[in-house]
N, C-alpha and C positions, 0 to 999 in steps of 0.2 A: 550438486543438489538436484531434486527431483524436478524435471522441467523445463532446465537451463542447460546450453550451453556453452555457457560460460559465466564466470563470476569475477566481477572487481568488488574488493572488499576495502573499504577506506577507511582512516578511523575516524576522520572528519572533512567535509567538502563544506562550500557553499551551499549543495542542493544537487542530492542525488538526479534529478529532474535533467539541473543544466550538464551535469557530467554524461547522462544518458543522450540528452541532446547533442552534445558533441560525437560520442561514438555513433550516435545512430547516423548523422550526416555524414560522419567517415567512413560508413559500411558496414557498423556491427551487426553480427549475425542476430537472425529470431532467436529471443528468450536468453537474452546479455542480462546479468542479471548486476547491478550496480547498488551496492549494499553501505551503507554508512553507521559505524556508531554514533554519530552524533555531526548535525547539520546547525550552520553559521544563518543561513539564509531561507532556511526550508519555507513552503508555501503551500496552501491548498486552492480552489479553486476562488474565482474572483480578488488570485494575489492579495488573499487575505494569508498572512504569517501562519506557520506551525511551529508552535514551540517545540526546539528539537533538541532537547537536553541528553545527557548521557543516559542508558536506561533503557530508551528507546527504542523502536526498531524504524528505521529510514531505507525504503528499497524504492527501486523505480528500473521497470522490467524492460527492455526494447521486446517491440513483437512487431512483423512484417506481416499482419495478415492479406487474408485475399477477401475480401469483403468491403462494400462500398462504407464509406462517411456515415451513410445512416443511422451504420451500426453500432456507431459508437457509443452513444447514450446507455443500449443495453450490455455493452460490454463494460460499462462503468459500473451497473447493478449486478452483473453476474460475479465481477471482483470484489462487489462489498458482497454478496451473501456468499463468496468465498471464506472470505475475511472473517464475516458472522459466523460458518460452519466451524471453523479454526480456533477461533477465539471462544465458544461453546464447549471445545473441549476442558476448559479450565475449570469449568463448572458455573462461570458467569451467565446468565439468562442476556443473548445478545437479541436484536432486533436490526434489520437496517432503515435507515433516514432518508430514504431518495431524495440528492440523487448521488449522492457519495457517503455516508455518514454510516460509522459502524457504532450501535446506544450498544450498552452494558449496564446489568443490573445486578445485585447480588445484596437483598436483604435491601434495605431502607436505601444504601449506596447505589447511585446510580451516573451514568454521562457518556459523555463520544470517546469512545476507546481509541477508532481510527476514522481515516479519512482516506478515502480515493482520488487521485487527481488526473484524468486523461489526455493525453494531449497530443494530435498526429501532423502529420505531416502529408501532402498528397493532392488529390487532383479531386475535381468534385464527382468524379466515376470510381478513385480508388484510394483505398488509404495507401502511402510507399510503407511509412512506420507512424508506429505509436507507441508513447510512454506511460508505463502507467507505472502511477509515482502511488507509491501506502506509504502513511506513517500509523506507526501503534504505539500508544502509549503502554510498556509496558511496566515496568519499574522505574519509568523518570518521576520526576515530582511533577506537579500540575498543577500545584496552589496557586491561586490568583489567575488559572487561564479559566474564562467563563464557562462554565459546561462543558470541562474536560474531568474527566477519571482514568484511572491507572488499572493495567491487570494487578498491579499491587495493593493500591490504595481501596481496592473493591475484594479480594480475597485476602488481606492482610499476609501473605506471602511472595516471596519474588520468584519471580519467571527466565526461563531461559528464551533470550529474545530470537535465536540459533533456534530453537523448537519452535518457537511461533510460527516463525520463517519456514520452517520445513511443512508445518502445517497449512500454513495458506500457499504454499506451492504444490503439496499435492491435494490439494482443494481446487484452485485457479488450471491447474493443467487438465483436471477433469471435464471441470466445465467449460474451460476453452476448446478444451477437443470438441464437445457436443455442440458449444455454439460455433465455429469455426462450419 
């Protein structure tokens, strides 16, 4: 895939996050890319739940940058208006939420498509690694989650979650080249 050095593809984990966390402590290279159809335990940021139904798209990327702590924040916003460029191609009117939040719109339907989750590891001069965990709603169901929408439930067709995925990764490697 475009970006990565490698791919685990699971059909279901706890939380692509803690799976990433495990390989990044054992040495996984920059841009491990840890992909799930469907997560038992998934989360976003303030360990608040994602609903991670089948449909889905659940990734969470290892990246070894060379750039202090800082930088993180903005590297949290550069993956959601990844995400945003990506999820745009469907014809959805997307927006992003700072400071993780991908909104979609299409006609009167509207909600949080996805969500960015950051999380590194490192010294207060440098990051070692960082995970950065997306999930996208994009053909699950999302009844009853407050202020979730679906790529499907906003275009009344379903998506290949394999294409969204290639889309926000040659989206994300762009702009991580330039922010890097």
């Amino acid at each position: 895939m475009i970006g990565t050095s490698q791919v685990l593809r699971l059909s279901v984990t706890d939380s692509t996050q803690a799976v990433a966390r495990f390989l990044a402590e054992q040495g996984a290279p920059d841009r491990t890319l840890v992909w799930a159809d469907r997560q038992t335990a998934g989360r976003g940021r303030l360990k608040r739940r994602w609903d991670s139904r089948l449909g889905g798209l659940y990734f969470s990327l290892i990246l070894r940058p060379a750039f202090p702590p800082s930088r993180l924040a903005a590297l949290s916003l550069a993956a959601a208006e990844a995400a945003a460029a990506a999820l745009a191609r469907t014809g959805v009117v997307t927006s992003v939420k700072p400071p993780n939040d991908v909104m979609g719109r299409k006609g009167r339907r509207c909600g949080k498509l996805c969500g960015i989750l950051v999380q590194a590891s490192g010294g207060a001069r440098h990051v070692e690694w960082l995970l950065l965990g997306v999930g996208v709603n994009v053909n699950n169901p999302v009844r009853g989650v407050a202020g979730a929408a679906s790529l499907k439930g906003l275009t009344g067709r379903s998506w290949d979650p394999e294409e969204i995925l290639r889309h926000f990764l040659e989206k994300f490697s762009q702009a991580y080249r330039e922010f890097r």
